[in-house]
N, C-alpha and C positions, 0 to 999 in steps of 0.2 A: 457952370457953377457946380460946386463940388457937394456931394450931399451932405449935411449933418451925420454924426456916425452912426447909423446902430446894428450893426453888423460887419466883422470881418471875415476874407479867405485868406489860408493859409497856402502859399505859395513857393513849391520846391523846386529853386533853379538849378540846373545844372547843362552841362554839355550837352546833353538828350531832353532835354527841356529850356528853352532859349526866349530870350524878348518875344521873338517872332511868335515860338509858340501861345507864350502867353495872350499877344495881342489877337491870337485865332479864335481865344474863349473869351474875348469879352465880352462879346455880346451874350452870349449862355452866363455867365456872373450876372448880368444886369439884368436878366430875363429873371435868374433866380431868386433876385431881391439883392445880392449884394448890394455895399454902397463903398467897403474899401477893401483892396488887395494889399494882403499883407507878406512882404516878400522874405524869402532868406538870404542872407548877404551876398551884396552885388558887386563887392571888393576886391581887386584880384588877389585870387587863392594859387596856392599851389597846380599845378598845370595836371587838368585832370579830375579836381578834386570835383566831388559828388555834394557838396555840403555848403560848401563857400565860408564854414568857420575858421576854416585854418592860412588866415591872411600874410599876404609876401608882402601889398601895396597897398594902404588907404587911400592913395591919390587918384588911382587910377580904377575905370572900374570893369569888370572880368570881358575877356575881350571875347574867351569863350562862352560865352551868353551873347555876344552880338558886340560888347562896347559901349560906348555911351552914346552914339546917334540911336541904336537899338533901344536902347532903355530910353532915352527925352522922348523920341518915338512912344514906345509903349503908354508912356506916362501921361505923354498928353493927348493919348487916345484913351485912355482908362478917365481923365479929369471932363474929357467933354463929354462922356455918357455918364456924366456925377458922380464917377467913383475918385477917391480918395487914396492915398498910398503909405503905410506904413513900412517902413524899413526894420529890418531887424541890423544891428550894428553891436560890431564885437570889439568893445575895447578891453577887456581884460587880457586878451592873449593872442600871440599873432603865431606862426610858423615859424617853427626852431628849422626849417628845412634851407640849404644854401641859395635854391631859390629867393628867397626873401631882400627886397632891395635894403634894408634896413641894417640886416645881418652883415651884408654880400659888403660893405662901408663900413661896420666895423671890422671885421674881418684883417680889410685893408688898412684902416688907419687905428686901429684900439682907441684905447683912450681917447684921443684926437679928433673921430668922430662925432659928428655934430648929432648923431644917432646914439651915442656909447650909455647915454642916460634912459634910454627906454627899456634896458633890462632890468628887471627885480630882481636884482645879484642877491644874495644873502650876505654876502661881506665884501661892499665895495671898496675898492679903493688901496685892500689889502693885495696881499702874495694868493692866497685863497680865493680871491675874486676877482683876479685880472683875468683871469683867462676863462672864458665859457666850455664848460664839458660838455663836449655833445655830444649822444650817443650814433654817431655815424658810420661805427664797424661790426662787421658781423662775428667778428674772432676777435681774440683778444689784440693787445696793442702790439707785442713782440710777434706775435704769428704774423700780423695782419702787416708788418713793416718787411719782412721776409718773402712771405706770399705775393707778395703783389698787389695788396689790396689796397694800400699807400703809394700811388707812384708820385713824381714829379711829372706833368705834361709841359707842352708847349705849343700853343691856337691861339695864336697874336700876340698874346701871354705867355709869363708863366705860371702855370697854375698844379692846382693838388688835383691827382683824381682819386677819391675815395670813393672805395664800391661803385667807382661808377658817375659818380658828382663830380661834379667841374667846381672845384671853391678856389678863390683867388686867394693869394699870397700877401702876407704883410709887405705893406711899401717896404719895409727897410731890408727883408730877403729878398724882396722882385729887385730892388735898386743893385745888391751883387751880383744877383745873377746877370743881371742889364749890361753891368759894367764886365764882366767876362765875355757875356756875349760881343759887346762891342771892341772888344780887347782880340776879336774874333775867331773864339770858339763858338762852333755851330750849336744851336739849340739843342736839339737832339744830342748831339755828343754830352751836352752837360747833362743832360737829363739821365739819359744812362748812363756817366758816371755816377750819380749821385742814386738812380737806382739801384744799383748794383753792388752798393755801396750802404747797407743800415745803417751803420754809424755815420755817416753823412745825410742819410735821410732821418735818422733822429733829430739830428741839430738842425736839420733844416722845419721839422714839425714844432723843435723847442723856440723854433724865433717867430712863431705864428699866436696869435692870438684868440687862440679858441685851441682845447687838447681834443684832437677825435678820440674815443674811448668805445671800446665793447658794451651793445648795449644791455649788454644781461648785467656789468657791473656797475651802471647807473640804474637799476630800477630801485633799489631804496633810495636812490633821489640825487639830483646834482646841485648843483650849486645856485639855480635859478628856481626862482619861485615857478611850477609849471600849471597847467587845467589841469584838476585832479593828481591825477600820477601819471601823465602820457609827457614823458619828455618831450615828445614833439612839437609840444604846444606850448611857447614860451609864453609868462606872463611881463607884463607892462607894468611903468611907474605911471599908470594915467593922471595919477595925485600931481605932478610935477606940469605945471602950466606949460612950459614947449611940448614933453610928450601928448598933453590934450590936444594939442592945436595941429600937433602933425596929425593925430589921428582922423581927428573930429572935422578938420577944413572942408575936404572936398564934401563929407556927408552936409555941413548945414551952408554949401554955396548950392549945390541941388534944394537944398531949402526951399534959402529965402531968391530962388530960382522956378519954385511955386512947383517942382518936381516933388516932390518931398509933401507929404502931410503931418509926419507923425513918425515916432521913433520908438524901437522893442531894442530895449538892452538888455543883451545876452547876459548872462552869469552876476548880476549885477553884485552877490555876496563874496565874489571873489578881491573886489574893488577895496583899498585904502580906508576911503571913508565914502560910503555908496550918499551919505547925504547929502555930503557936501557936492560931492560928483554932479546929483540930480542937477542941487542949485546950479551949479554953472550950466550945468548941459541944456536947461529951461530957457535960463537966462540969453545966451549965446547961439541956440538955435531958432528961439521964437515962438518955438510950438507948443502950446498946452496938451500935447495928444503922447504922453509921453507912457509906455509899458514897461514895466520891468519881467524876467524870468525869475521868481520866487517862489522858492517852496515854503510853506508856511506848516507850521505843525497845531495838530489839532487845537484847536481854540488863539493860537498865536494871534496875534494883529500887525497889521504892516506898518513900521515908526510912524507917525504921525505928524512929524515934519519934515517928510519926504512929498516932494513937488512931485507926483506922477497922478497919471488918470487911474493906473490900477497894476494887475495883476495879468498874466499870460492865462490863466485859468486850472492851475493845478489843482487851488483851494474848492473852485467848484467843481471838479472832476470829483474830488476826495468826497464833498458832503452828498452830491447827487447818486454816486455810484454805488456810494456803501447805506445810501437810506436803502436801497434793494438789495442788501444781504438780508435772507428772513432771520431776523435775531433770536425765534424763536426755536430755529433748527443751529444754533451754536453748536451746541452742547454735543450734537451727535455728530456731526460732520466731524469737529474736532476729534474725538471719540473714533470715528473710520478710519482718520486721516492715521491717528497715530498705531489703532490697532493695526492696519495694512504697511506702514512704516516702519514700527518700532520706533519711530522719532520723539519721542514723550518732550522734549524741550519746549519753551516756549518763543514766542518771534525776539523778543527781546533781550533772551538769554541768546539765541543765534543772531542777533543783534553786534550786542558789545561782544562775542565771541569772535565776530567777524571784525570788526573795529581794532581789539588786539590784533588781531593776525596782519590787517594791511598798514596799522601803525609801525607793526615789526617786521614787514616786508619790503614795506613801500615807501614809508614817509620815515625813516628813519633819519635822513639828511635833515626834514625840516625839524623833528624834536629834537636832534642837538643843535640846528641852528637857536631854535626858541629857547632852551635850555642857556644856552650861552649869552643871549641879550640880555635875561631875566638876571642872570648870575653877575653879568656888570654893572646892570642896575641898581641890584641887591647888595653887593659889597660893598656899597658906598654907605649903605643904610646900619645902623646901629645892632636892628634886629637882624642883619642878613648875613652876622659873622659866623653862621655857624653853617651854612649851607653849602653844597657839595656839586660839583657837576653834573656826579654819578643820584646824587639823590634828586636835582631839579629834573634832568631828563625824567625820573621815574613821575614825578610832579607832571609832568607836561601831559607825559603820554596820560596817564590817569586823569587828566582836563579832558584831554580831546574824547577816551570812554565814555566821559558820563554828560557831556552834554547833551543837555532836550531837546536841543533846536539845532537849527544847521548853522546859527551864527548868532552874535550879540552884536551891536552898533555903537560901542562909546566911542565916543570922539572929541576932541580940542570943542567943539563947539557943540557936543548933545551929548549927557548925562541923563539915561532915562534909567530908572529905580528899577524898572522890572528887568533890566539889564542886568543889572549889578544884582536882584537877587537870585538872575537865571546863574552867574558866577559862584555864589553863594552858596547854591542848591550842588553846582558841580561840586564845587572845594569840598564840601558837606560831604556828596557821595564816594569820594577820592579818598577822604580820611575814614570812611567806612572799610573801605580796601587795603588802604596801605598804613591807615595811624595818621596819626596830626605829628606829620614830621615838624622838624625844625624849617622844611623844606616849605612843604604846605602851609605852612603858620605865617613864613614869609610872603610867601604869593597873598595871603590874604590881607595880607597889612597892608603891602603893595594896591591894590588892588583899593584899601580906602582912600589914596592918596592920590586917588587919578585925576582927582579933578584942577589938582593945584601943583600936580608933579609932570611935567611934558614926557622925562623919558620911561616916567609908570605907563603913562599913555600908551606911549610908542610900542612897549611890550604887549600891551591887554590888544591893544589894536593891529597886531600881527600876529598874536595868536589867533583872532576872530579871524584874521584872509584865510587861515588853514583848515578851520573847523567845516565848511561845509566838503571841503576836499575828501574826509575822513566822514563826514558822513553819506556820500552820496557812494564815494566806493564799495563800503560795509555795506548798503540798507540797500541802494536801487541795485549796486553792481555786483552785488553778492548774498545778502539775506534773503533778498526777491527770489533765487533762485536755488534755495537751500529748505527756507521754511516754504511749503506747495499745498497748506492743508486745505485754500481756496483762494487762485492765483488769479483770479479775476481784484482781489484785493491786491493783488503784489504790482500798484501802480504808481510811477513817480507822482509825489506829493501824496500816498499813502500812508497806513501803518497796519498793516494787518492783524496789528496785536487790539485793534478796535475792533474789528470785525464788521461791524454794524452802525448807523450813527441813526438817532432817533427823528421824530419827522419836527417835534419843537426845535431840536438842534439846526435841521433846513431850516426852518421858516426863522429862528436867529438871524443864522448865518444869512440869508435872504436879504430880514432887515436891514444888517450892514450896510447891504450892499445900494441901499437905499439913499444913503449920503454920501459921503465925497469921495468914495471910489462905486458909484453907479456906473464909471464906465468901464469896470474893471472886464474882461473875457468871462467868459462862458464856454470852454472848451470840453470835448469829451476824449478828441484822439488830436496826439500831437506826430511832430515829427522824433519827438523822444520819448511817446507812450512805449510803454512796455509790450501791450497787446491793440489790434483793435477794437473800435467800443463795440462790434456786433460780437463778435468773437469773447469778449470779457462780460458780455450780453448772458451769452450760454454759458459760459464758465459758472455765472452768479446765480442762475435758475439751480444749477445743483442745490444752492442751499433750499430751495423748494422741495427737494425730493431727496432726505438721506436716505430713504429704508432702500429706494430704487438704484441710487448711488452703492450703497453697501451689497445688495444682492446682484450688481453688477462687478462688483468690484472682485466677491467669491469668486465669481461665472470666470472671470476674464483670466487673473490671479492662477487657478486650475488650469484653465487649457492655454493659459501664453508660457507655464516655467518650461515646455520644451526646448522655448528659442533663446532662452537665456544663457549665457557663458560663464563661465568662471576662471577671470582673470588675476593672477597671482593670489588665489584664494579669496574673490572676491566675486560678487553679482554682478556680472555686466548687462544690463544695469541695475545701479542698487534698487530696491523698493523702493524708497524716497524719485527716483528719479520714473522708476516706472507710473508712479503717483500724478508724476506732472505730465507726460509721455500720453495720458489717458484724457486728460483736461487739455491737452492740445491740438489732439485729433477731430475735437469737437468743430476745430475751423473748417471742416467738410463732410459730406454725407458720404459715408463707405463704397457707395457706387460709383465717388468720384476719385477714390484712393489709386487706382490704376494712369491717374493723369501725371505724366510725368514733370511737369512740372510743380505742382502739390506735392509730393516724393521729395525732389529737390528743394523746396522749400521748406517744410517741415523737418526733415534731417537736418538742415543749414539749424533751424531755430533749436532742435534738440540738443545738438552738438554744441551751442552755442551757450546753452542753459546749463549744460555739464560743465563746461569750461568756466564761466562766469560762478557757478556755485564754488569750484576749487576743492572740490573734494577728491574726486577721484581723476581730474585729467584739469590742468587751466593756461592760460595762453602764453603762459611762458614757460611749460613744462606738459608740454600736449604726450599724454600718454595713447600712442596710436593703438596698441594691444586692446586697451578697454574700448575706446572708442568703435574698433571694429565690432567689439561685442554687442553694443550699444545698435552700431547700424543692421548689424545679423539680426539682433530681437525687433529693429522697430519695420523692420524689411518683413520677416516672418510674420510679426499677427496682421499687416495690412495686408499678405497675400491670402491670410488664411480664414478661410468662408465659416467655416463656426465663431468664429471670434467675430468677424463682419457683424453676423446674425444677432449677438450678444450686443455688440456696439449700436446696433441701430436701436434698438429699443431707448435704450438712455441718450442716445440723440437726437432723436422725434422728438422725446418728452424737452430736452432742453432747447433745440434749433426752437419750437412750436411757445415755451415759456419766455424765450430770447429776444424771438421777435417783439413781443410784447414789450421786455423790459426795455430793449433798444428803442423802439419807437415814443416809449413813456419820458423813456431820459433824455431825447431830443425833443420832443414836445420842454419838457422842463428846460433844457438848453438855452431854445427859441423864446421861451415867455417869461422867466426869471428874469429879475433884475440884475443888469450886466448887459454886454455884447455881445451877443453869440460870435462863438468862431467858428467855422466850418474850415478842416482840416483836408486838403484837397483831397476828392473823391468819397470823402466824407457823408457826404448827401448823400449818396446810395451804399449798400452793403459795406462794410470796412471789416474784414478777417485777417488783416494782416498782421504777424508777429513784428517781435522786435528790429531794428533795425540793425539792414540795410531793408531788412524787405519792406519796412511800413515806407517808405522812401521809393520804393519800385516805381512805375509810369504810372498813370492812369489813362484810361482808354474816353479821352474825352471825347470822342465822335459820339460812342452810345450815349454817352452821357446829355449831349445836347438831343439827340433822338429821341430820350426817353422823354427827357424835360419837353421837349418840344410835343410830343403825344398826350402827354398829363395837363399839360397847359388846354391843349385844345381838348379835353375831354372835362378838365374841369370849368369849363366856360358853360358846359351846359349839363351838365351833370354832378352828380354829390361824390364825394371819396370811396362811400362803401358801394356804389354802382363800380367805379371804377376798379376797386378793387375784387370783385366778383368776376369781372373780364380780363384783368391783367394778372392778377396774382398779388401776394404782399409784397415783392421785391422792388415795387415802385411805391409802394408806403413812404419811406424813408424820402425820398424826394418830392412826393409831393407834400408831406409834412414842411420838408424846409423849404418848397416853395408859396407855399401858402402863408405861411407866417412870415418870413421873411418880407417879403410884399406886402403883407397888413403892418410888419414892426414900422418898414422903410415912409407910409403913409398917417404912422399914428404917434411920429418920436415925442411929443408932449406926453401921452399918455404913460408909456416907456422909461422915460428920463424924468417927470414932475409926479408920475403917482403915488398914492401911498398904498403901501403893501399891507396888507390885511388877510390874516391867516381863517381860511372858513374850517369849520369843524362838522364831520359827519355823525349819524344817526343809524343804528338801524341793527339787523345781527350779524353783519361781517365786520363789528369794527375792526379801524387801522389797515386796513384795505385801501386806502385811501389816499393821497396827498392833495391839499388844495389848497388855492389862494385868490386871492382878488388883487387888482390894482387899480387904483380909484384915482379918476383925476375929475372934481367938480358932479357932477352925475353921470360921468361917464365909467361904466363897471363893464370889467373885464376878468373872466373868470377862467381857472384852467383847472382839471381835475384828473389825473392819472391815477391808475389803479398801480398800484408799488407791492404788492402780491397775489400775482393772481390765479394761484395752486387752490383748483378745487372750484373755482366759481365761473368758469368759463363755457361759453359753448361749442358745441361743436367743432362748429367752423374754426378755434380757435385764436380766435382775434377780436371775438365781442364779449360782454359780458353778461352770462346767462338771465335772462329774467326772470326765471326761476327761485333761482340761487339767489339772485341781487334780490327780491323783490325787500322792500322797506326800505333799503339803504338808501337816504335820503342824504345831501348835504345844506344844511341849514345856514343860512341868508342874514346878516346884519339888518334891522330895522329899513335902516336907508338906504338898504339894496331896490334897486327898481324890478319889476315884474313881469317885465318883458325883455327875451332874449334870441338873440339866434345865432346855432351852431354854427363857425365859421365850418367846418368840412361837412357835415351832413344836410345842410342848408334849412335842417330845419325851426321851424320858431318854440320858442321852451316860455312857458308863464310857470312863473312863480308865487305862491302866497306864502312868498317866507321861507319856504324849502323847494328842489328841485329832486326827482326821483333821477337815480344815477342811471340805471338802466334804461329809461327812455330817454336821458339826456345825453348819452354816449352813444346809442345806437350798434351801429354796428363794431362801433372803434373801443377801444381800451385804453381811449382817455376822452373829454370833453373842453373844447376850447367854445366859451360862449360870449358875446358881445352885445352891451345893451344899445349901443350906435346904431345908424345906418350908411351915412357916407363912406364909401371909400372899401367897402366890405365885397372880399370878391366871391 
């Protein structure tokens, strides 16, 4: 029997991770309280692929993982020790790659194809839209016809080899060649005629149904709605009831095949109409346990008549990670950031700064596709005689700038007000920019007619599929890595132009979480985090210590400009870049900089942040000259022993504030309302940058060794015993093994409590975070210190008694008066209030339970 949820793992399949492996860690998952594995798509991908987003086949499922006896295997060993299995499923977009069964059928038959309707053409049905651009050549189209990069082959077939790709041939060219061949000329002879031959090899690429094109002259975009701006990843009409059924079959016959528990849709703001989507997908799967990937923006809400259990956990990443920026050190980190920079902008100005630029690099295809529906729309309209091509493009692009969110939801069947006035607010800021065109004036009238006009609709609600496009490119794939003034904020589903979020803003945001999305995630590191959470841990302790930060920043600044270059009259690398270069080295102790493989990684994530910012080098114009200067400077201060000497100082202080923070934020993870997720390897130490490396292996033998050591020490011992013998770096797991096993045995408490915000007493206010969850007289208490600059002892990991001494946190009436510490096993009475210092102990937060049953 499958357990009740309250806890997910997050599980990253690939080629070097298989069924098999998986089913090796079950038992360590169920040791550690799991109760469901949450997988990444098991659908075959492109051959090779590291990720399983980029789908060829929804029927079948990845062979390189083991196949499907591998996975019902896995599955139904994972359901008999009670765990549960959530899938992640990608219907918004599958591979543009000629691998792809889908493609490989239209290819052959165009139009004809019983497949032809799953692409999001931008103008089907037209001269524009018959034929698929895709970006398959490495040279342009006339070089690439000459060169060789275009042949004709022949391997059973006859077929195209591009760069290298085997792509078949439209029936009605294979059928001449067929009929020549059998007229019998030998293959080969026809083949080089016709190679040797460009003008015959043109007309034979003109009678195919797809143009291969240079892919540097599709990156402002091609003719197919794409993920983001990667050609490679074509998007779906999922809206279209056949393309749902081809997708969606095989996932809900694993279903209602009792394989299947629960479902995470990928990208779901890419999708037509994500509400209506839901409803079907509820409907026609069966399952209540349904996740969406949602970014939400500060205070946003998820529509409301969306059928899902919750959220993937950005929103709580956002509010738990930034309550531990000290908001009180704003001012001056800010202040370091730009004196050591020169960057005086703010995130938001590099924000829409960034948003212009990949509107005008990248999406260019999709604002005049939008421009043009808007402009057929509009001419039929009274008011829309005066509007221009040239003026609605300008229209468009100045929508997609100023929107606040990553998308709006109107649809044929849901008109929600704060939609229309999130429109409002843009048109509003767009005529701040450019004037209340005639242009603008129409989209606005447009825009009150949605509800009674289809093809108004159909404009508002294809602009919405584009808007999270242009925003995740600007903010996660390029602002992140521009604005550095403390990049532990610079996290998907962040804003760093908040800096800080208050502890009433948690304990809100908490309450939410208390009705009909309780089951929503609780994540801290994903597989699309920016940083790991220990690593983003120490990045956010800086805001504990600017004057340390800043007299580090002189020290370093002085003896690193020897290893600095200067490429085409520029810093290689600029300040801004050595800024972030500083905050990332913190992912290891100087003593370990000599590991080659730390070296290699690190350089991989620098070079990566240089490109991704697009200032001085970026991935479609990689300037090797800087880049070298960049690896000369970051090679130089790690060999160099004064600079080491300099660095470990402000690494002690932050690795030593980090742990803390880390341990506090998964303590909040595990006891917040929601479902913790654990991101594999998660449990223990996480330093890893952005991906590919947060995605690297994990070394799950230690993993169970360690768990297996902590288990058997905490059967008859307390944490801060064990932690005196072992060290803090098994903190982190027996945190999540402790909790987790008390969530897995107390889910009424978890899922029916009410949340109850406690408030402290004493002279360190705001030091503080705490809460209660009350179910009937059953009280449960958690209390993490959220800055602990200045009040700590020694040992670093408990909180001084000294320094604490007063700080009390004070008890509701009908709090009971007896408690005991799940990790220090000791018993706490209360008269109303609880002294934090004897109620934490040795730890730097307090979990306390007024129960007895089930308490390990």
């Amino acid at each position: 029997m499958t357990n009740p949820i309250s806890s997910t793992y997050r599980i990253q399949l690939s080629p070097s991770f298989r069924f098999s492996d998986l089913e090796d860690i079950l038992d360590y998952l169920d040791d550690l309280g799991i109760t469901h594995i949450y997988a990444s798509p098991i659908f075959q991908p492109i051959s090779g692929s590291r990720h399983g987003y980029d789908t060829v086949f929804y029927s079948e499922i990845n062979g390189e993982l083991g196949g499907e006896d591998a996975f019902c295997n896995v599955s139904r060993k994972a359901h008999d020790l009670g765990m549960g299995w959530i899938q992640d499923i990608v219907p918004n977009h599958m591979s543009a790659d000629p691998e792809n069964h889908y493609l490989r059928d239209i290819f052959i038959n165009g139009g004809e194809s019983m497949y032809s309707g799953m692409i999001d053409l931008f103008y089907p049905g037209s001269e524009a839209g018959s034929k698929l651009k895709l970006p398959l050549l490495n040279a342009d189209y006339e070089e690439s016809l000459k060169s060789g990069r275009i042949r004709l082959s022949f391997d059973d077939d006859f077929c195209f080899s591009i760069e290298g790709l085997r792509i078949p041939l439209s029936i009605k060219s294979a059928e001449e060649l067929l009929i020549k061949k059998n007229a019998g000329e030998t293959p080969l002879g026809l083949c080089a005629e016709v190679n040797r031959n460009p003008e015959k090899l043109h007309r034979l690429v003109q009678q195919q149904n797809y143009l291969p094109m240079y892919w540097r002259t599709l990156l402002p975009g091609t003719n197919y709605r794409r993920f983001f701006a990667v050609n490679a990843l074509i998007a779906l009409n999922t809206q279209i009831p056949e393309i749902f059924d081809i997708i969606h079959q095989k996932v809900f016959n694993l279903i209602h095949s009792g394989y299947i528990d629960g479902l995470r849709v990928d990208h779901i703001d890419g999708l037509y109409d994500p509400g209506r989507y839901l409803a079907k997908l509820g409907e026609a799967s069966g399952t209540d346990l349904v996740y969406v990937e949602k970014i939400l923006a500060r205070g946003e809400e998820i529509p409301r008549s969306w059928n899902i259990s919750g959220t993937t956990g950005y929103d709580f990443n956002f509010y738990c990670s930034y309550l531990f920026a000290n908001r009180k050190n704003r001012q001056a980190i800010l202040t370091h950031y730009r004196k050591f920079t020169g960057n005086t902008r703010s995130y938001m100005h590099t924000v829409e700064k960034s948003r212009r630029k990949f509107i005008t690099l990248y999406f260019r295809n999709e604002v005049e596709y939008l421009a043009q529906i808007f402009l057929e729309t509009l001419q039929s309209k009274i008011y829309g005689q005066e509007i221009t091509r040239e003026g609605m493009q300008e229209c468009i692009r100045e929508l997609l700038v100023h929107i606040p969110v990553y998308r709006t939801y109107l649809s044929g069947t849901h008109i929600d007000e704060r939609d229309i006035s999130t429109l409002e607010t843009a048109l509003s800021d767009s005529a701040r920019t450019i004037g209340l065109t005639p242009d603008l004036s129409a989209i606005r009238r447009l825009l009150e007619e949605v509800a009674v006009d289809e093809k108004a609709m159909f404009c508002f609600a294809r602009l919405q599929q584009f808007m999270p496009a242009v925003m995740a490119k600007s903010s996660e794939d390029s602002a992140f890595f521009i604005y550095n003034a403390l990049i532990s904020l610079n996290e998907v589903g962040g804003d760093p132009s908040v800096y800080s979020v208050s502890k009433s803003e948690f304990h809100q945001f908490n309450r939410n979480r208390t009705g009909k999305l309780r089951y929503s995630m609780n994540a801290l590191s994903t597989h699309d985090t920016k940083l790991g959470e220990d690593l983003r841990s120490r990045i956010c302790a800086i805001s504990n210590m600017p004057e340390e930060w800043k007299d580090f920043l002189n020290h370093s600044s002085l003896n690193n400009s020897k290893y600095r270059s200067m490429v085409d009259g520029k810093k290689a690398p600029s300040s801004n870049e050595e800024y972030l270069i500083y905050q990332l080295l913190l992912a290891d102790s100087p003593e370990n900089w000599n590991n080659r493989n730390f070296r290699e990684r690190i350089l991989a994530q620098v070079l990566k942040s240089v490109r991704e910012g697009g200032i001085n080098s970026e991935w479609n114009r990689i300037n090797d000259l800087y880049e070298d200067g960049v690896r000369k400077f970051l090679t130089g201060i790690m060999d160099d022993e004064k600079f080491r000497e300099i660095f470990s100082r402000v690494y002690q202080m932050a690795s030593a504030d980090g742990t803390i923070i880390s341990a506090c934020q998964n303590v909040l993870k595990l006891t917040a309302p929601g479902i913790p997720d654990t991101y594999r390897g998660s449990e223990s130490m996480n330093l890893r940058f952005t991906d590919p490396d947060n995605r690297s292996e994990v070394d799950f033998d230690e993993l169970k060794s360690r768990l297996s050591a902590i288990k058997n020490s905490m059967a008859v011992n307390d944490l801060g015993t064990i932690l005196e013998s072992s060290g803090k770096g098994d903190l982190k797991i027996a945190i999540h093994y402790k909790l987790l096993n008390f969530r897995r045995t107390h889910q009424k408490l978890f899922m029916d409590g009410d949340y109850v915000e406690i408030k402290e007493i004493g002279k360190n206010p705001g030091r503080l975070f705490t809460f209660a969850l009350v179910d009937s007289k059953e009280w449960f208490i958690v209390s993490v210190i959220i800055n602990a600059n200045g009040i700590m002892a020694e040992n670093g990991i408990s909180p001084d008694v000294v320094k604490m001494a007063g700080t009390r946190i004070v008890l509701p009436e009908a709090a009971p008066d007896k408690f005991l510490n799940l990790f220090t096993r000791s018993r706490i009475s209360s008269n109303g209030s609880i002294d934090v210092a004897e109620g934490m102990g040795i730890l730097p937060f307090m979990v306390i339970y007024s129960g007895e049953a089930g308490v390990y």
